[in-house]
C-alpha positions in Angstrom: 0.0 0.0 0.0 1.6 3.4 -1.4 1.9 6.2 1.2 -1.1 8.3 0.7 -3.3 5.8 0.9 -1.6 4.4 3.9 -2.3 8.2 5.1 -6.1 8.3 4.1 -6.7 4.9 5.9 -5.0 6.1 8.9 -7.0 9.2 9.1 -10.3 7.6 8.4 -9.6 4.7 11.0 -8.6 8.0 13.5 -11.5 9.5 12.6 -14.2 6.7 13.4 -12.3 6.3 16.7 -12.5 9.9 17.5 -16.5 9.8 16.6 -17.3 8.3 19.7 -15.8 11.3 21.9 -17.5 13.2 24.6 -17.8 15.7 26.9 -19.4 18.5 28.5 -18.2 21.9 29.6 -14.7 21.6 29.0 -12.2 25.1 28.3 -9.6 24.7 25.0 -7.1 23.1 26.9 -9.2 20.6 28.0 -10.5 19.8 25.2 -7.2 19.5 23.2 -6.0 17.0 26.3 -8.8 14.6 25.8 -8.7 14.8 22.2 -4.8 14.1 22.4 -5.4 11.1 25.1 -7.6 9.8 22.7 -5.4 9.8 19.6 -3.0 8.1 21.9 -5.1 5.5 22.6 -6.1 4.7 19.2 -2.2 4.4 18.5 -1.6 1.9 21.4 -4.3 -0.1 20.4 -2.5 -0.3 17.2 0.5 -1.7 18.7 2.8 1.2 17.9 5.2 3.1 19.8 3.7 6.6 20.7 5.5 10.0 21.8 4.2 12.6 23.3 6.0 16.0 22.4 7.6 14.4 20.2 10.7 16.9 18.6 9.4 17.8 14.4 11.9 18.8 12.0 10.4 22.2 11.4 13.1 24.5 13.7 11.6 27.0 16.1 11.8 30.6 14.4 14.6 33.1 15.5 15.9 33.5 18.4 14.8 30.1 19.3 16.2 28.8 16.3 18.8 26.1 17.6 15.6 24.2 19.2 12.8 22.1 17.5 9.3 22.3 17.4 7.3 19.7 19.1 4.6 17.4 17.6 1.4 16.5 20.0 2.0 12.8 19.4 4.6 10.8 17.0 3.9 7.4 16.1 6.4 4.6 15.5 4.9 1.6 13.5 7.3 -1.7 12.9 5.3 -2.2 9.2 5.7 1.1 7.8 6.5 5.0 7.9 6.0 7.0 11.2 2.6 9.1 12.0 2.6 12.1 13.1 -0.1 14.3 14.7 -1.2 17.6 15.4 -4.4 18.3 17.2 -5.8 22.6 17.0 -8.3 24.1 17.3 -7.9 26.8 15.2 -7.1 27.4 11.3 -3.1 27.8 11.7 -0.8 27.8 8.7 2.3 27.1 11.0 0.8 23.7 11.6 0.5 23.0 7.9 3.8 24.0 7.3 5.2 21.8 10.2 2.8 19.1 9.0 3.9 19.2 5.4 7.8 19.5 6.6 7.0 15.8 8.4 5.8 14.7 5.2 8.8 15.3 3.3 10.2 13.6 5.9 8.7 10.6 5.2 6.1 10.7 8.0 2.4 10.3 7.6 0.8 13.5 8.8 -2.4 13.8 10.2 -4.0 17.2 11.5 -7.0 16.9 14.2 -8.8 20.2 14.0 -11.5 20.8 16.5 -14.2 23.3 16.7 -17.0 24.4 15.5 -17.0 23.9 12.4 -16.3 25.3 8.9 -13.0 23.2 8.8 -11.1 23.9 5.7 -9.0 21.1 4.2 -5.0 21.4 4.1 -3.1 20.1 0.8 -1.8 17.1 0.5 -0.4 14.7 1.8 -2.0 16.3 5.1 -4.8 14.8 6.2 -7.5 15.8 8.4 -9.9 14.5 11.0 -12.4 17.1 12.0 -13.9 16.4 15.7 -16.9 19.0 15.8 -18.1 20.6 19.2 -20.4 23.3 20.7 -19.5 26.2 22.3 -21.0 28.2 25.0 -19.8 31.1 26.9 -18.9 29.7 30.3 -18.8 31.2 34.2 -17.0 34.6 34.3 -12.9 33.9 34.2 -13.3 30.5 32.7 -13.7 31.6 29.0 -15.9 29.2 26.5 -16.5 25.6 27.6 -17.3 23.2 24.5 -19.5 20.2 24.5 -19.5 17.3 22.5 -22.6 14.7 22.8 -23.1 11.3 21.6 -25.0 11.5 18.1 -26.1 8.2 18.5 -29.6 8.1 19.0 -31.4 6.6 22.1 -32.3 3.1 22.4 -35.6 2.2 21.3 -38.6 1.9 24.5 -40.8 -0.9 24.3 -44.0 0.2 22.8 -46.4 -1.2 24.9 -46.0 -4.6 23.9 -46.0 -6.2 27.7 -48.6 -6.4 30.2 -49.0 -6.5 34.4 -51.4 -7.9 36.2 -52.4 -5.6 39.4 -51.7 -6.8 42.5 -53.8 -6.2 45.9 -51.5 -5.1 48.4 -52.3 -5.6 52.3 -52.6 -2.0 54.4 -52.6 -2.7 57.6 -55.5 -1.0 59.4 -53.2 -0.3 62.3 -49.6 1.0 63.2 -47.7 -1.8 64.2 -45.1 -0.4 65.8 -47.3 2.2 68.0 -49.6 -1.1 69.2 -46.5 -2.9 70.1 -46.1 -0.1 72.9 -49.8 -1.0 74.2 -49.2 -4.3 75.3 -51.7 -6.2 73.8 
């Protein structure tokens, strides 16, 4: 299997593993943590090698030009190239840039933008998983808190299908406990 299509079965497997994520009320940072624990996951269960911060080979610009820019998590797979992922959520051109550098690098990039919506699609080879969420404006100092709710739909109720029989219940005509005082 060539390279891009390595890269577009990645991000679609990615992609279905990241449709079953939720929360409520979480800030950006939040949000980008789960999403990244997630993608983490999904690599472990594929039996890879993953890194954290990993270092990219896109220096950092000047004056921090002698150290590396990091990578939210770098993959290491024993039956073909490294993955590589970024996980935003906003539209930034730095992270195509850093995500097409990894690509030239022989790496399999894959870019998880989160957000609202209106996700527009880098070139290739980046590929991109979109994880879409709400937004509302959240308790004064905490900034926006997102959501993101299950789309599956509730299980079916029984319609009516089943019957009970009513059952007489005894009421006792007197308070036990107050006529075990009397002495009777």
């Amino acid at each position: 299997m060539d390279v891009t299509a390595q890269g577009e079965r990645l991000a679609a497997d990615l992609g279905r593993q990241l449709a079953d994520l939720t929360f409520v009320d979480l800030d950006t940072d939040e949000v980008t943590a789960r999403v990244i624990d997630s993608v983490v996951r999904w690599a472990q269960a594929q039996g890879w090698r993953v890194y954290r911060r990993a270092p990219s080979v896109v220096p950092l610009p000047p004056p921090m030009q002698e150290r590396h820019s990091v990578l939210d998590v770098a993959c290491a797979r024993p039956d073909g190239p490294p993955v590589v992922v970024e996980v935003d959520h906003t539209d930034r051109a730095r992270t195509v840039q850093k995500l097409r550098a990894e690509a030239d690098a022989g790496r399999i990039p894959i870019w998880v933008r989160w957000g609202v919506g209106r996700f527009t699609a880098p070139p290739p080879p980046v590929r991109m998983v979109t994880v879409e969420v709400t937004r509302r404006a959240g308790p004064a100092g905490r900034g926006r808190l997102h959501s993101r709710v299950s789309e599956r739909p509730a299980p079916a109720h029984s319609a009516g299908g089943g019957t009970a029989a009513t059952q007489a219940l005894p009421i006792p005509l007197t308070d036990p406990v107050a006529d075990a005082g009397k002495g009777t």
